[in-house]
N, C-alpha and C positions, 0 to 999 in steps of 0.2 A: 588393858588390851588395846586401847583405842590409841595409846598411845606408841605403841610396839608396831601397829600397822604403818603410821604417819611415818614415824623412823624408817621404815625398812623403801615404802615409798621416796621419800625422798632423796635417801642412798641410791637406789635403783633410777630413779629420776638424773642424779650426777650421773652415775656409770655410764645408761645409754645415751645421754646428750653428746652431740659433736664440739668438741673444741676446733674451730677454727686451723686456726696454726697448728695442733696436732696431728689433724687429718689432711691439711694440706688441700682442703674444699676450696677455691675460690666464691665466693661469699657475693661477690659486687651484681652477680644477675640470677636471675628466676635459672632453674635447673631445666634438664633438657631429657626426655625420653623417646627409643626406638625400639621396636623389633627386630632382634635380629633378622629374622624370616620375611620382614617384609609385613604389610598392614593386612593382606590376605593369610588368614590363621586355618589348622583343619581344629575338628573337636577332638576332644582327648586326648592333647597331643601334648607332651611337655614343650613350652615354649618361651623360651628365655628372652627376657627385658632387659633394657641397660638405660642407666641413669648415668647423663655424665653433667660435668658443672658449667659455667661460662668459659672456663678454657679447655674443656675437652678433656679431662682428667674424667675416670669411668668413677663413680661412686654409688653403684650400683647394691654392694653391702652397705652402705649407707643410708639409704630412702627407705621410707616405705610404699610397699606400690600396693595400689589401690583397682580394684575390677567393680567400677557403678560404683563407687563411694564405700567398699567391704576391701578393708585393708587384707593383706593376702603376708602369707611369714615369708617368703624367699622375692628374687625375681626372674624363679622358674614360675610359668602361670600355665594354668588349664583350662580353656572353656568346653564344660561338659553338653552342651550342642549350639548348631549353628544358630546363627543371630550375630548383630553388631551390638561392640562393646567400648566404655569408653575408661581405656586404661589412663590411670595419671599417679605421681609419685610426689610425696613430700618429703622435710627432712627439717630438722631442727638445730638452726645454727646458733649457737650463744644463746637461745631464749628467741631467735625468730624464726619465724618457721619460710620456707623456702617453697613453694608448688608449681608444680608442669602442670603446661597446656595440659588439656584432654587429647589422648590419643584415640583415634577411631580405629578399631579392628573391624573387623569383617570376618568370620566365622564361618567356613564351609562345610559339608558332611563330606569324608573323604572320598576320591574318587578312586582309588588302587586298593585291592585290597593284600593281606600281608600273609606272604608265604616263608618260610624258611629254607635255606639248605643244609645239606647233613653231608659233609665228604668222611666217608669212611673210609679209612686207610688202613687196606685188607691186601692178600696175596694168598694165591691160590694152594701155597705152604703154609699157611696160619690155619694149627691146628683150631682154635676160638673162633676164628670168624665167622664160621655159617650160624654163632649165635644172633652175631649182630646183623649179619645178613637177612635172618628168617624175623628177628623183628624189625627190622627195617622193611622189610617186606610189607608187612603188618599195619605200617604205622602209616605207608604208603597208600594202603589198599583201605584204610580208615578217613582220611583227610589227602587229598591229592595237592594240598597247597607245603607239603611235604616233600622237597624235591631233591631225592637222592645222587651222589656222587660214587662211583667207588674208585678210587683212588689206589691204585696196585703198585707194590714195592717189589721190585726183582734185586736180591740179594748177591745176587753175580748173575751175566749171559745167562739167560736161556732157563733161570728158578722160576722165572714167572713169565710168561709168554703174554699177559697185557701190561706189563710194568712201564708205570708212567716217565719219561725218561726227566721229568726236573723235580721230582716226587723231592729230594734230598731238600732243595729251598723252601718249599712246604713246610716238610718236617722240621729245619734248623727255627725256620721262622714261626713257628705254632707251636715246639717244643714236645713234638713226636716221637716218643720215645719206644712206645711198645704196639704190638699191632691183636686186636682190634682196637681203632679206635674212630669213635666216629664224633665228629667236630661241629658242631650248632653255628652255624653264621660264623665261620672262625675266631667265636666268641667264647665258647665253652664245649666242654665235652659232654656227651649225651648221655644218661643213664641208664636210657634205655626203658623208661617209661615214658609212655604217648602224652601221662598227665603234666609233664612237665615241658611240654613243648607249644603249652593250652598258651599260659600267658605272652611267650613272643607269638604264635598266632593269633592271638586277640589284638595284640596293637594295632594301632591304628599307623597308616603308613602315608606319607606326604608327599612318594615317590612311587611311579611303575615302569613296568616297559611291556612294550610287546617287539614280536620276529615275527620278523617273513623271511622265508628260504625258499631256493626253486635249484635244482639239478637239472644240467642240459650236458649230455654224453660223461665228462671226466670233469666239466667244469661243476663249480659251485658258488653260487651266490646268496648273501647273508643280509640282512637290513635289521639292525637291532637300533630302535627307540629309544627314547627314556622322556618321560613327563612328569612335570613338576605342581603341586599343587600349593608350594610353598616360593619363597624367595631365598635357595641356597647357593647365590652367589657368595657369599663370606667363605662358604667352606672346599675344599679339595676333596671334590669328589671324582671315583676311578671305575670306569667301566668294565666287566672281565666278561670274556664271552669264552667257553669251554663248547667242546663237540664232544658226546659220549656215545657210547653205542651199544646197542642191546642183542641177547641172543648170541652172546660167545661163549665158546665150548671150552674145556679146560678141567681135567681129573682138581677134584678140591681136597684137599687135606681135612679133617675134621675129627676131632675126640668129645665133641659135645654129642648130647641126646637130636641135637638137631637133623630132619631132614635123613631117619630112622636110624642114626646112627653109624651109617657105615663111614668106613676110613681106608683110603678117600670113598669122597663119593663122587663117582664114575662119570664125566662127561656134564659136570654140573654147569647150568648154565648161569652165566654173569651178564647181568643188565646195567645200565647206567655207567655203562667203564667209561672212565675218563680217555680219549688217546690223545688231545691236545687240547693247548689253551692260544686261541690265536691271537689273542692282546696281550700274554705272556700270564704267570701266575697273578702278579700284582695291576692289570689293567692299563688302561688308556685314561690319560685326564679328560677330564667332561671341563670345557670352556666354562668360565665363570659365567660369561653371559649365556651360555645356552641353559643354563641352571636357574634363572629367573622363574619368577611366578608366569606357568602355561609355556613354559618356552619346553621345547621338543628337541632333543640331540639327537642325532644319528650316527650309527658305528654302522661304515658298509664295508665288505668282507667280499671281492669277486676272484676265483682264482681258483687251480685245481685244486679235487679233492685231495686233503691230506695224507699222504703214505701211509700214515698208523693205521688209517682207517681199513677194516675189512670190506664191510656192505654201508654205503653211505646212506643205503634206503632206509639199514636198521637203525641207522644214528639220530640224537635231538642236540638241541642247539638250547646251551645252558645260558643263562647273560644273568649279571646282577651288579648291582651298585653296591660300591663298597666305601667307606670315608677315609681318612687317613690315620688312621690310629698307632700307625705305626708298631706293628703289624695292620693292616686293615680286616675292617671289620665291614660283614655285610650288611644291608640295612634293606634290602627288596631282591625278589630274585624271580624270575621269569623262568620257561623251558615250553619249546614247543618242538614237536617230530619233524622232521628235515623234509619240505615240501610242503607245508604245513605255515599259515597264518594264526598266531595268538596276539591277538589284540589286546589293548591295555584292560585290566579289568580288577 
């Protein structure tokens, strides 16, 4: 038996050793490690290392990386609370082993905390919707870090009297095919239980914003934020700021049990209607440098109010950070009432 272990050791000892010339490691100097993020980390946060060699080649599946001397399996890392840590990475060339400096982190508690968006892509003729209407409602009226969209489709003039006029780039680009449907961080589609929206709200978030908005006669002026607790200058990040507006009338179609059943139901009111996105659907680039760790963007917005709009008084000002994902995806999302200061939080 003792000798079945040595064997299978030592086979496993070749397999993961690096060859040189195979891997193409340059070999002539000690290895080199970075945070992507920057040396300011939040806790529980996935946060990606990178090991590269003397010529700048990434060998990052290569190393092993190490948090206080506890070898770690990838180099995605997590420090479960704040504190400084001193990350470092080995690797085993030919039979010698290669080591980084010690990297100092710094470990913050985060300072934003993490909300979702839901656009639900509804119309006042979708017999289904007031399902996912009344639990959105719900989910709303549970958790307010829950920040609903409704998103209306007008099928020709004048089917739906809020129909968002770029609704179609949405849908081509999210793969919208049936209506109700209501879309998680333009990431996933909702199920429509609250238990399943627990784990994106428990994230921990590296990113916030806050608004401020003021109304003077027809004019209207906007200040959206964003703060960083991390170093994401590496990535494309896109700001999208939406104006929605509550307390609009409109007969609703409906054959669910919802909302006692009738069909329509008469004069139903819609909240959170989308009527424009004034960065466009897919947003405004956020400056790499304004992305740095503590560095503060700002999106300012002065100009009349928007013609979609009915009552400006009744509207909120939606903003959120989204990455490049191609489609993008959101990663923080803010919403405060029109006249109204929400500060980062």
């Amino acid at each position: 038996m003792k000798k079945i272990y040595l064997t299978f050791f030592v086979i496993a000892s070749i397999l993961t050793a690096c060859n040189i010339e195979e891997e193409g490691i340059d070999a002539n100097s000690k290895i080199y490690i970075e945070s992507k993020y920057g040396n300011q980390l939040i806790s529980n946060y996935d946060e990606v290392f990178i090991a590269k060699d003397a010529s700048g080649n990434d060998i990052s599946a290569n190393v092993t990386f190490y948090i206080d001397g506890t070898a770690q399996a990838s180099n995605v890392l997590r420090f479960a609370q704040s504190g400084t840590y001193q990350v470092s990475a080995n690797i085993s060339l030919d039979g010698t082993v290669k080591e980084s400096d010690p990297l100092s982190i710094n470990v913050i508690e985060p300072r934003h905390s993490s909300k979702i968006l839901i656009e639900d892509f509804t119309g006042t003729w979708c017999v289904n919707c007031p399902r996912v209407a009344f639990k959105l409602d719900e989910a709303v009226h549970n958790n307010d870090h829950i920040i609903p969209v409704g998103v209306h489709f007008s099928r020709w003039s004048g089917d739906d009297p809020f129909g968002y006029d770029n609704i179609n780039d949405l849908k081509t680009a999210y793969n919208i095919s049936g209506f109700p449907t209501p879309l998680v961080n333009r990431d996933f589609v909702w199920d429509e239980q609250v238990s399943s929206l627990q784990n994106t709200l428990q994230q921990n978030q590296a990113m916030g914003l806050s608004i401020n908005s003021s109304v003077s006669g027809s004019n209207l002026t906007i200040d959206v934020k964003t703060r960083f607790d991390m170093d994401f200058s590496k990535d494309d990040l896109f700001l999208v700021v939406y104006i929605a507006e509550n307390g609009l009338h409109a007969d609703q179609a409906n054959t669910t049990s919802y909302y006692g059943g009738q069909n329509p139901i008469p004069n139903f009111e819609h909240n959170h209607t989308l009527r424009t996105a004034l960065t466009g659907i897919n947003g405004v680039a956020i400056p790499h440098n304004e992305s740095e760790t503590d560095a503060i963007y700002t999106y300012h917005f002065s100009g009349a109010v928007p013609s979609q709009v009915s009552d400006i008084n009744n509207c909120e000002i939606i903003a959120f950070i989204g990455d490049n994902s191609n489609p993008l995806k959101v990663i923080n999302v803010q919403k405060a009432d029109v006249g109204t200061l929400k500060d980062f939080d």
